[in-house]
matplotlib code that plots the C-alpha trace (Angstrom):
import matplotlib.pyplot as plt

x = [6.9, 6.6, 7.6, 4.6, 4.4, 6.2, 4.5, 3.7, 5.3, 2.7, 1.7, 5.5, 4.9, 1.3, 3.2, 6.2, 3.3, 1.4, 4.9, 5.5, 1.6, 2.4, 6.0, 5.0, 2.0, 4.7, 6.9, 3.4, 2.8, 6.0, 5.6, 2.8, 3.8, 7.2, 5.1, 2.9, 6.0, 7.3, 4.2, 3.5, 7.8, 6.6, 3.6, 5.7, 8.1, 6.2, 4.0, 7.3, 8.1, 4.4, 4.8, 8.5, 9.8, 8.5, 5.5, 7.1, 7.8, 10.8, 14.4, 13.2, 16.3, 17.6, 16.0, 17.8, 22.2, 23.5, 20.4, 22.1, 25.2, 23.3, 21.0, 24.5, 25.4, 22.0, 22.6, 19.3, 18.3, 19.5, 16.7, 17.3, 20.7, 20.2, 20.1, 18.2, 19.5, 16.9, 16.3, 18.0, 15.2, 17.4, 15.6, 17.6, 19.0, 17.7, 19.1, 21.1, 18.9, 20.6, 19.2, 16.8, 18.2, 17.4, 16.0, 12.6, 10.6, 9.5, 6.0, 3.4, 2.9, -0.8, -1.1, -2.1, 0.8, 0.7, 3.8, 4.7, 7.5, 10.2, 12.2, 14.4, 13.7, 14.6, 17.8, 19.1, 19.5, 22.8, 25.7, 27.7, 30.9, 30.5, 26.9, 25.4, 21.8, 21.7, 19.3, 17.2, 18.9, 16.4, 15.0, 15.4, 12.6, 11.9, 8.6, 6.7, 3.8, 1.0, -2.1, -5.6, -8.6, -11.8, -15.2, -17.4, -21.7, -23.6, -26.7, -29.3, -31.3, -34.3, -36.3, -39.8, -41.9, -45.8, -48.2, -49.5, -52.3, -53.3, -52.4, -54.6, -57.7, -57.6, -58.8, -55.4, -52.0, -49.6, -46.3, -43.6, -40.5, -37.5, -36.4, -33.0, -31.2, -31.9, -29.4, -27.8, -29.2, -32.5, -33.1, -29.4, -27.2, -24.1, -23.5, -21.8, -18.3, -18.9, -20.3, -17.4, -14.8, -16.4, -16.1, -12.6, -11.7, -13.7, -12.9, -9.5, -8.2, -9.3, -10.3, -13.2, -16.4, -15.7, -12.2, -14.1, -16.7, -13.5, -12.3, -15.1, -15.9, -11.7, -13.2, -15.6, -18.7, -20.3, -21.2, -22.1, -21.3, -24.6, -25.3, -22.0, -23.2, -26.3, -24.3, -22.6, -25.3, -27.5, -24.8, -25.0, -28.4, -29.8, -26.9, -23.9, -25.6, -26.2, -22.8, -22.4, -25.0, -23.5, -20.1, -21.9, -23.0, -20.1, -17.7, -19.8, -19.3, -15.6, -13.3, -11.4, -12.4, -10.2, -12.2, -11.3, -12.4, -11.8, -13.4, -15.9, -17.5, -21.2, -22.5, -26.4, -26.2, -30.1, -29.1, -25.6, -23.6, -21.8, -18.6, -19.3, -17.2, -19.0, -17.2, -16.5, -15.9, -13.6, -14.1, -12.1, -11.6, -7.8, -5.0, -5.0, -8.8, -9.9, -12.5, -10.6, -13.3, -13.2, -16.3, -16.7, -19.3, -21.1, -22.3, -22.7, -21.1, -18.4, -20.4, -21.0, -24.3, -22.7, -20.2, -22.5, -25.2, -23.1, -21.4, -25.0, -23.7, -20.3, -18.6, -15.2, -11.6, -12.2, -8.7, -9.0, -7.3, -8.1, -11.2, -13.7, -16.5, -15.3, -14.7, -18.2, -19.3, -19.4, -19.5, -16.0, -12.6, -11.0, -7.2, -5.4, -3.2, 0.6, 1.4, -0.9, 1.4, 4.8, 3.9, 3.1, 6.8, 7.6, 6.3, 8.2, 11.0, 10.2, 9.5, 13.0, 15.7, 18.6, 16.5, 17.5, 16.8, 13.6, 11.6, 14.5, 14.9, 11.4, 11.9, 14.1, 11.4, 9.1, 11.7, 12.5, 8.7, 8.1, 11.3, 9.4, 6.6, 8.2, 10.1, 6.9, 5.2, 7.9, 8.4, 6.9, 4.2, 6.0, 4.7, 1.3, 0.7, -1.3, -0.2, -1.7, -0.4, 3.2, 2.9, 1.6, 4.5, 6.9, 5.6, 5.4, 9.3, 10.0, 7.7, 6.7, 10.4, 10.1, 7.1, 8.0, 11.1, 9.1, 6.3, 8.9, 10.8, 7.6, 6.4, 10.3, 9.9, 6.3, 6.8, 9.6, 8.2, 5.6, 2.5, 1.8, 4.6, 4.8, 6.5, 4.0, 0.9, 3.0, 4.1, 0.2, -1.7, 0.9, -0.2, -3.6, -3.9, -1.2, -3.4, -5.1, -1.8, -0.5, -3.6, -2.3, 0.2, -2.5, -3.8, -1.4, -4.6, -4.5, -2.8, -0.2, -1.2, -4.3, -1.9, -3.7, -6.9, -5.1, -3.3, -6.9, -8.1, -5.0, -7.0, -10.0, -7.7, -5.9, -8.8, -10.4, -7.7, -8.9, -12.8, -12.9, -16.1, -19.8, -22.7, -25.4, -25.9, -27.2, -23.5, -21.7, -23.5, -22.6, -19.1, -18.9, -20.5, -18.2, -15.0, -16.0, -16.0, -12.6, -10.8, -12.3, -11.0, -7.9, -7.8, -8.4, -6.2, -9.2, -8.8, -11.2, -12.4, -12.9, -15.1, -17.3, -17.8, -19.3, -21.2, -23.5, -23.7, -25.0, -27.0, -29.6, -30.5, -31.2, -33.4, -33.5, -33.8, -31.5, -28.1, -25.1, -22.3, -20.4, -20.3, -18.0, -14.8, -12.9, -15.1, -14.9, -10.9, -11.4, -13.7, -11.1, -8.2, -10.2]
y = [41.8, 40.4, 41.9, 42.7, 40.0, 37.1, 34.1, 34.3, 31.5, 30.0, 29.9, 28.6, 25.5, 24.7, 24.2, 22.4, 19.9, 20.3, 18.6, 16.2, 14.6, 14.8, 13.3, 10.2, 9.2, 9.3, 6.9, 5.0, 5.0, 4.1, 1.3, -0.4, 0.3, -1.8, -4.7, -5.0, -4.8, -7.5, -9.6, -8.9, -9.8, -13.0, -14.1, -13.2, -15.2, -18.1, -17.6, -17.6, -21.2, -22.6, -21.7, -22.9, -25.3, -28.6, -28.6, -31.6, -30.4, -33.2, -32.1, -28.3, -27.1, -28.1, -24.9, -22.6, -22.9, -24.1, -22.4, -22.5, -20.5, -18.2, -18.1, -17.3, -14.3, -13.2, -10.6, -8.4, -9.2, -11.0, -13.8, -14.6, -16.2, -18.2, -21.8, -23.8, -27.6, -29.7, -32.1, -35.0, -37.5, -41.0, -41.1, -44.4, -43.8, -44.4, -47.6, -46.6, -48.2, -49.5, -48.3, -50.1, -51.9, -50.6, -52.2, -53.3, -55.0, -58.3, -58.4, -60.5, -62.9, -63.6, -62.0, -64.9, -65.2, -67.2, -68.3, -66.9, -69.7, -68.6, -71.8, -71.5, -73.1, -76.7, -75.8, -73.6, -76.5, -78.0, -77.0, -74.3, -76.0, -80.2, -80.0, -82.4, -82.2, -79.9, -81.1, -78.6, -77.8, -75.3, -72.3, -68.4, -66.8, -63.4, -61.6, -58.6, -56.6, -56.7, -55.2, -55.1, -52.9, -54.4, -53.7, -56.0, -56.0, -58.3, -60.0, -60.6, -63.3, -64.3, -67.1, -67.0, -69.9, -70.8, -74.1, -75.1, -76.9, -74.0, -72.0, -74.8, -74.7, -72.1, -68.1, -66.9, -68.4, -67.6, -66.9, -67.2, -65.0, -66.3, -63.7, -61.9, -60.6, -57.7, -54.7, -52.0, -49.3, -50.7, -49.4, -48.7, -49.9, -49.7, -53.2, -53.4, -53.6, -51.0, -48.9, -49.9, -49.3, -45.4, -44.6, -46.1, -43.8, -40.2, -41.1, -42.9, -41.8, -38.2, -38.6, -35.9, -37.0, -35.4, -36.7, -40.4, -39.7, -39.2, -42.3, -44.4, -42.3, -44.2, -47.5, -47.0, -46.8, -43.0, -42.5, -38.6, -36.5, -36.7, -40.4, -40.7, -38.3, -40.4, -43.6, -41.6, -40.2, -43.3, -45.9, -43.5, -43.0, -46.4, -48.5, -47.2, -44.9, -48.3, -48.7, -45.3, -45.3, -48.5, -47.0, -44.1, -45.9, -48.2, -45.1, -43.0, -46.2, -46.2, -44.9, -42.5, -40.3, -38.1, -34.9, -32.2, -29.8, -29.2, -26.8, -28.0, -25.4, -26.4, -24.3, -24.8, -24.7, -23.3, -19.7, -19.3, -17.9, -20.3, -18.9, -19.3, -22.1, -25.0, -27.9, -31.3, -32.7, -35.5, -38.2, -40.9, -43.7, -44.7, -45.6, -48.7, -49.7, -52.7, -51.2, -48.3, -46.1, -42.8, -40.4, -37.3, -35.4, -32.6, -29.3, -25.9, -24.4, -24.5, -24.2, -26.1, -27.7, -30.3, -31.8, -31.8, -33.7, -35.8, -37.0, -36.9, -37.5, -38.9, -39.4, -40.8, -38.7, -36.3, -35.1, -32.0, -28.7, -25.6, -24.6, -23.6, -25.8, -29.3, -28.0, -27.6, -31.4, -31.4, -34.8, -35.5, -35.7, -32.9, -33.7, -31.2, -31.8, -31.1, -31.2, -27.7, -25.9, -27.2, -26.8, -23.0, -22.9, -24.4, -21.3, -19.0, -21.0, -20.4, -16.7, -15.9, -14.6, -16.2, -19.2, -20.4, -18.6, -19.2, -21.3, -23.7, -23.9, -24.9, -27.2, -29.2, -29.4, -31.1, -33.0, -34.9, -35.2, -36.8, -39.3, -40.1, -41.0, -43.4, -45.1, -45.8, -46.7, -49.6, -50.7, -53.8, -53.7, -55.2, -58.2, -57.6, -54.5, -52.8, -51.3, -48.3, -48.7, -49.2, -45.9, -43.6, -44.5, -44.5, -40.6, -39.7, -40.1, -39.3, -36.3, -34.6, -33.0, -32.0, -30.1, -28.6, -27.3, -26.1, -24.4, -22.4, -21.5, -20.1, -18.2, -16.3, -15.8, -14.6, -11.2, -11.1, -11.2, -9.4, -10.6, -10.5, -12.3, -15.8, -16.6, -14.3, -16.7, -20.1, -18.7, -17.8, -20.4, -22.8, -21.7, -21.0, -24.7, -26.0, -27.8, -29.5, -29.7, -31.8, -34.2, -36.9, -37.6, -38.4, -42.0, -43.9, -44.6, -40.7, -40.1, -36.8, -35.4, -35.4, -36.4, -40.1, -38.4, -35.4, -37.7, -39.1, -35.7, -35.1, -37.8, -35.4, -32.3, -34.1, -35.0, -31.6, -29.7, -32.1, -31.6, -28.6, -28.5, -30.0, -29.0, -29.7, -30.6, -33.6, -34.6, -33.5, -35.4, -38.8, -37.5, -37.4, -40.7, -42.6, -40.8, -42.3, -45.7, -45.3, -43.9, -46.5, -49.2, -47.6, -47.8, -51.4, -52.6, -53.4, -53.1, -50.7, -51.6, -55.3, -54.2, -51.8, -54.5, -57.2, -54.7, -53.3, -56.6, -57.8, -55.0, -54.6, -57.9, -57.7, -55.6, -52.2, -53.8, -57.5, -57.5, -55.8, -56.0, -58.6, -56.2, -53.5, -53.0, -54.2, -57.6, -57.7, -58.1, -60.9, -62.8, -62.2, -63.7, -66.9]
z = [31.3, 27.9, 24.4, 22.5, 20.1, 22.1, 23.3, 27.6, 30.1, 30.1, 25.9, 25.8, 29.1, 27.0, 24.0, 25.1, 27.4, 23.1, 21.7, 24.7, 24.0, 20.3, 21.0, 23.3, 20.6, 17.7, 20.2, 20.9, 16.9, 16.3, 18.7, 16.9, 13.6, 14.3, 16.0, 12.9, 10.5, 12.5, 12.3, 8.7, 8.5, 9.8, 7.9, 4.9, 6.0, 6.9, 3.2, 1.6, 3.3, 3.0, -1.1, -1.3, 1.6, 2.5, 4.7, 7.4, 10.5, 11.0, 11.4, 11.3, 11.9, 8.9, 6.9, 8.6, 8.3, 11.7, 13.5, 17.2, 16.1, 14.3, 17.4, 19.1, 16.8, 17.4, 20.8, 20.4, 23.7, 26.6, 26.9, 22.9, 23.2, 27.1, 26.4, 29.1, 29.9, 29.9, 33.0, 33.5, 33.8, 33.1, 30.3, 28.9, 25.5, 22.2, 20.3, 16.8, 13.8, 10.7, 8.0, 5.8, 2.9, -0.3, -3.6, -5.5, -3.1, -4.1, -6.0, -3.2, -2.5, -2.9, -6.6, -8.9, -10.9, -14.8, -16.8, -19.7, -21.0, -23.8, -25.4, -28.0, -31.3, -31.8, -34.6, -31.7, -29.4, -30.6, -28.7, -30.3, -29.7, -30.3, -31.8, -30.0, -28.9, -25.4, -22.6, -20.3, -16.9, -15.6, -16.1, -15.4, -13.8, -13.6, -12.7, -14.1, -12.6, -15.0, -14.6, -17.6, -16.6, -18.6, -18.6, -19.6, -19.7, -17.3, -18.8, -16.2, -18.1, -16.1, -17.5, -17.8, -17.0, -18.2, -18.2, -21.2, -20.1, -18.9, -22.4, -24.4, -22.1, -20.1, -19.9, -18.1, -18.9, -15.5, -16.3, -13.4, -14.2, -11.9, -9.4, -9.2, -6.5, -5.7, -7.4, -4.9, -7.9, -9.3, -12.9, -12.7, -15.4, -12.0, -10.8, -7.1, -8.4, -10.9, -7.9, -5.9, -8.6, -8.7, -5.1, -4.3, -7.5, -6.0, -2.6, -1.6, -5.0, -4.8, -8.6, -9.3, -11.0, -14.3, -14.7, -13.8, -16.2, -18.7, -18.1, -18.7, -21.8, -22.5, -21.6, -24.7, -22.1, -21.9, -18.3, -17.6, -15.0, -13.3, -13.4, -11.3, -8.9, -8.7, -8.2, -5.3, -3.4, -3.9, -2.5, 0.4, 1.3, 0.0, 1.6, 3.4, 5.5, 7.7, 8.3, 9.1, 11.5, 13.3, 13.3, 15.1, 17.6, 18.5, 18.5, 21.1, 23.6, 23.2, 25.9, 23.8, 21.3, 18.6, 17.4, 15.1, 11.9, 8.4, 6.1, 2.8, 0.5, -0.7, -3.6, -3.3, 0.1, 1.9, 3.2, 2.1, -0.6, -2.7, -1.4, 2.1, 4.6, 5.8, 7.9, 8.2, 11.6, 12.2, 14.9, 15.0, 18.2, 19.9, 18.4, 20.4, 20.0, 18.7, 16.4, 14.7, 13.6, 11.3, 11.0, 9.0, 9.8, 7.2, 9.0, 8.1, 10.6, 13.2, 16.6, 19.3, 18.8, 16.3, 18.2, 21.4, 18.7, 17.6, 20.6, 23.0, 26.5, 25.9, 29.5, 27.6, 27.0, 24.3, 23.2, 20.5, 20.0, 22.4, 19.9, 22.5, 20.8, 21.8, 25.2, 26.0, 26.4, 30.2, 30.4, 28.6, 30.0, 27.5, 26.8, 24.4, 21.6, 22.1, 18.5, 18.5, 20.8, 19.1, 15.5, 16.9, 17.8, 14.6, 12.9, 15.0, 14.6, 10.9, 10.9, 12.6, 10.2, 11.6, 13.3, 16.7, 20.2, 22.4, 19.4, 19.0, 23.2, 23.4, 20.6, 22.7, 25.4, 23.1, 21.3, 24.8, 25.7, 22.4, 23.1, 26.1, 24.1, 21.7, 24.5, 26.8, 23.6, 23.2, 27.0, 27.8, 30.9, 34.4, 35.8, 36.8, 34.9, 32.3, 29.0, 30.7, 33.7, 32.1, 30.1, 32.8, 35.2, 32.8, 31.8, 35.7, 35.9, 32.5, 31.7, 34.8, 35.0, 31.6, 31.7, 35.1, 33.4, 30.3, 32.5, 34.7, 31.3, 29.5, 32.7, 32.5, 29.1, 28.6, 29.9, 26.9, 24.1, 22.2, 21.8, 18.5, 16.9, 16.2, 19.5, 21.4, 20.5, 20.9, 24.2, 25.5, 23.8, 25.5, 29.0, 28.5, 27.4, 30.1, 32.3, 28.9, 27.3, 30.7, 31.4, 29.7, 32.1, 34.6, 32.9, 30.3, 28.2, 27.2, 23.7, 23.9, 20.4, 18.0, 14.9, 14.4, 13.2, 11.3, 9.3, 8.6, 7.7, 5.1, 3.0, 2.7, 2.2, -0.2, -2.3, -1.7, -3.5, -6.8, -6.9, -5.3, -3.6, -3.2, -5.0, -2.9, 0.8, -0.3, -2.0, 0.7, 3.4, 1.2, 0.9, 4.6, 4.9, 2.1, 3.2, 6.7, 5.4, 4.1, 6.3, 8.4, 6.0, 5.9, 9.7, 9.8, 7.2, 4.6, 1.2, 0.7, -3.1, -2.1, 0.8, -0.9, -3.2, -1.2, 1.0, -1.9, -3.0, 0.8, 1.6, 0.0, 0.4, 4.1, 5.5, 7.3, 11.0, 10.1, 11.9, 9.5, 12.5, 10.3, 7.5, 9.6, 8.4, 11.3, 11.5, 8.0, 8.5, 11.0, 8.2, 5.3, 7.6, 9.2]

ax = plt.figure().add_subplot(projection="3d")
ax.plot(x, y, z, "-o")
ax.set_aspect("equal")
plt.show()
C-alpha cells in the first residue's frame, strides 16, 4: 500500500523505461554529434591544407613528421596501427637515377641568331708591354635572349585597272580592281597573325580580354574590349569550327577515349541565373594514339544526354570517374580512374592529425600498382608481341596480387570505419567502383588513371581563375572550341601561335565542303618536320 503522495510501482518502472528512452537518444545524439565533429575536423583540416600546403599529391607523407611512427603512437583502435605487407609479386626493382645536372640550358638551336661584334679601338691595339701592333686571335662569344614585339599596319593596295579607248569613245568605262585574298575577318582591321597573336594570348596564356585590350592600348593601337570578343567568337564560328568538327569526327572512331567535367559560369545564359554552374566536358583520345585529340565541350548542364550526344554510339573503352552520366553509353567498355580512389585516400591521409594508419597502408597499395605501371610502360614487347600484349601480361603477374591483397584488406576494414569520414568514402567508393577500378588489367591497351586529360583540363582551370567567366553562350561555345584547338596543339607538339596563324590564313580560302585534313594539328606536325 502506497503513502499518499508517493509515486505507484508502476509510475516509478514508466519513469525509469521515460529516462532509459531519453538516455539511449542522448547516447544516439551524442553519437552523431561526434561523427559530424569529426567530419567537419576533417574538412577543416583538409581546407586548412588546400589554402596553405601544396596541392601535389607526390611524396604525401612528407606533410605530416615521420607519419608511420606517429601512426605507431596512435593506439585508438586496433585496426589503426596493423600494417599489411604487401605481396611479393617479383616485381624487379627500380634502377637509381642520377640526378639531372643543373645550369642555364643552352638558347636553340633553330632561333635566328645576328652578331653584335665589339672591337676595341685602333690606339688600344698596341701591346701593353713591347707596343707593338697585336693581331686578332679569336673571339669570345657569348649569347643573349632577345626578344621585340612590333606592330606594324598592312596596306592592302589593290590596283585598279581601265581602257581608255573605251574612256575616249565610249558610254561605260570598265574598271577591273585586282582581287585580294580573302581576310579571315572581312571589314576587320585583324589580320590572321594579329587574330592568332589574340587567341594564343586569351587561351594558352589565360590572358583575359580586358587585360589584352590593355596591352594593345601599350602598343599605341586602341582595340576595345568588344572588338576582341568579336575577333574571338568570329575566328570560331567563321573558321575553326571546321577543325573542330573534323576533330570530332576522327575522335569518336578511336579505340580509346578519355572523358571528364569541369565547371564554366555563363552570365546571359537563356533560363538561368547568372550565378548558376554550367559545364565543360573534356574528351580527349589515348596516350598512345597517333592523332592526339583534345575536345571541350560547352553544355549547360551535367546530365547524361551530352556525353551520350556527343559520343552517338561509341562501341570503344571509355575510361572516366564513377559519375553515373558517362556510365550510361551502353555501347562503351567503361574503365574507371584509379587516381579517383587514391587521391580519396590522400585526403584522409590529410585529414588525420597524427597521419599514418589505414590511409597511409592503402597508400602503399597504390604506390606498388603505380610501380607496376611505370615498369610495364618501359619493358620492351617479347618477340612476337604487342605493346599491348606486353603490358597486359606484365600487369597479370604484377597487379593481379596486388589488387587481391587490397580488395581482401578493404573488405576487413570496411566494417571499421565510419562512414562519413574521409576514410569512410575512399573506403566505399573504392569497392563500389572495384570491378571499374580493375578492368584495366583485362587488355594492356586500357590506361590505369584518367590523369592525361586532367592535366589537359588544369589548362582551362588555370585560365578560368583569370577571366572569371563567359558572358554569353555564344562566347563560351568558341571558348570550348579554341581551348580544343590548343590543347590539341599542345598534345601534338605544335606550336600553337604558328598554327593558328597559317590556318586563318588557309581557311577561308577553301570552301565549306574542300578537304581541311592537312590543316589538323597532328598532320600539321608531320608537314612542319618533312
Amino acid at each position: 500500500m502506497n503513502r499518499t503522495g508517493e509515486p505507484s510501482v508502476a509510475e516509478l518502472m514508466a519513469q525509469l523505461a521515460a529516462n532509459a528512452a531519453e538516455i539511449a537518444a542522448l547516447k544516439a545524439e551524442k553519437e552523431t554529434l561526434s561523427q559530424r565533429v569529426v567530419k567537419l575536423e576533417e574538412e577543416l583540416a583538409l581546407a586548412r591544407l588546400h589554402r596553405f600546403a601544396p596541392r601535389s599529391e607526390k611524396h604525401v607523407d612528407r606533410i605530416f613528421n615521420e607519419a608511420e611512427e606517429a601512426a605507431d603512437e596512435d593506439g585508438a583502435d586496433s585496426h589503426e596501427s596493423e600494417v599489411i605487407d604487401i605481396p611479393d609479386t617479383g616485381l624487379p626493382p627500380v634502377e637509381s637515377t642520377t640526378g639531372q645536372k643543373r645550369g642555364r640550358r643552352p638558347l636553340p638551336q633553330n632561333l635566328p641568331r645576328e652578331r653584335v661584334e665589339y672591337d676595341l679601338p685602333d690606339d688600344q691595339k698596341a701591346c701593353p708591354c713591347c707596343r707593338g701592333q697585336m693581331h686578332r686571335m679569336g673571339e669570345a662569344v657569348t649569347e643573349q635572349l632577345h626578344i621585340e614585339v612590333k606592330a606594324k599596319v598592312l596596306q592592302n593596295v589593290r590596283f585598279k585597272y581601265a581602257c581608255r579607248h573605251c574612256d575616249r569613245t565610249g558610254i561605260n568605262t570598265p574598271v577591273v580592281t585586282a582581287p585580294m585574298p580573302v581576310q579571315p575577318l572581312p571589314g576587320s582591321i585583324a589580320t590572321a597573325s594579329t587574330l592568332a597573336f589574340a587567341l594564343v594570348h586569351k587561351y594558352v596564356d589565360g590572358t583575359p580580354l580586358y587585360r589584352l585590350a590593355q596591352t594593345f592600348e601599350r602598343a599605341g593601337v586602341p582595340v576595345s574590349r568588344g572588338a576582341l570578343g568579336h575577333w574571338v567568337i568570329g575566328s570560331s564560328e567563321k573558321h575553326l569550327h571546321r577543325i573542330y568538327d573534323a576533330l570530332k569526327l576522327r575522335l569518336r572512331s578511336q579505340p580509346l577515349i578519355h572523358g571528364d567535367e569541369t565547371t564554366v559560369q555563363v552570365l546571359k545564359e537563356k533560363d538561368k541565373e547568372a550565378t548558376s554552374t554550367s559545364y565543360m566536358w573534356a574528351y580527349r583520345s589515348g596516350d598512345d594514339s597517333d592523332e592526339p585529340i583534345v575536345l571541350l565541350d560547352y553544355q549547360p548542364g551535367r546530365g547524361q544526354i551530352h556525353p551520350q550526344t556527343f559520343l552517338g554510339d561509341y562501341r570503344g573503352i571509355l575510361m572516366s570517374d564513377g559519375y553515373t552520366a558517362w556510365r550510361t553509353l551502353d555501347g562503351a567498355i567503361h574503365i574507371g580512374c584509379m587516381a579517383h580512389s587514391r587521391r580519396r585516400f590522400v585526403d584522409a591521409l590529410k585529414a588525420r592529425k597524427k597521419g599514418g594508419g589505414p590511409p597511409e597502408q592503402a597508400l602503399r597499395f597504390f604506390e606498388q600498382l603505380y610501380r607496376v605501371e611505370r615498369q610495364a610502360r618501359d619493358k620492351k614487347p617479347d618477340a612476337g608481341e604487342t605493346k599491348a600484349d606486353s603490358v597486359r601480361r606484365f600487369r597479370q603477374q604484377h597487379s593481379i596480387p596486388v589488387l587481391t591483397a587490397l580488395k581482401v584488406w578493404l573488405d576487413e576494414i570496411a566494417p571499421k570505419v565510419m562512414p562519413d569520414t574521409k576514410l569512410g568514402d575512399a573506403v566505399s567508393y573504392t569497392l563500389n567502383q572495384w570491378d571499374y577500378l580493375t578492368r584495366y588489367t583485362d587488355d594492356g591497351r586500357m590506361p590505369i588513371d584518367n590523369n592525361i586529360l586532367e592535366r589537359d583540363i588544369r589548362v582551362f582551370a588555370t585560365g578560368r581563375k583569370s577571366w572569371l567567366f563567359s558572358d554569353t553562350t555564344d562566347g563560351a561555345k568558341a571558348s570550348a572550341v579554341i581551348y580544343s584547338l590548343m590543347l590539341t596543339c599542345r598534345a601534338c607538339g605544335v606550336e600553337p601561335l604558328t598554327w593558328l596563324r597559317h590556318v586563318l590564313t588557309e581557311l577561308p580560302q577553301r570552301a565549306g565542303d574542300a578537304d581541311i585534313d592537312d590543316l589538323l594539328p597532328f598532320n600539321f606536325t608531320q608537314t612542319a618536320t618533312a
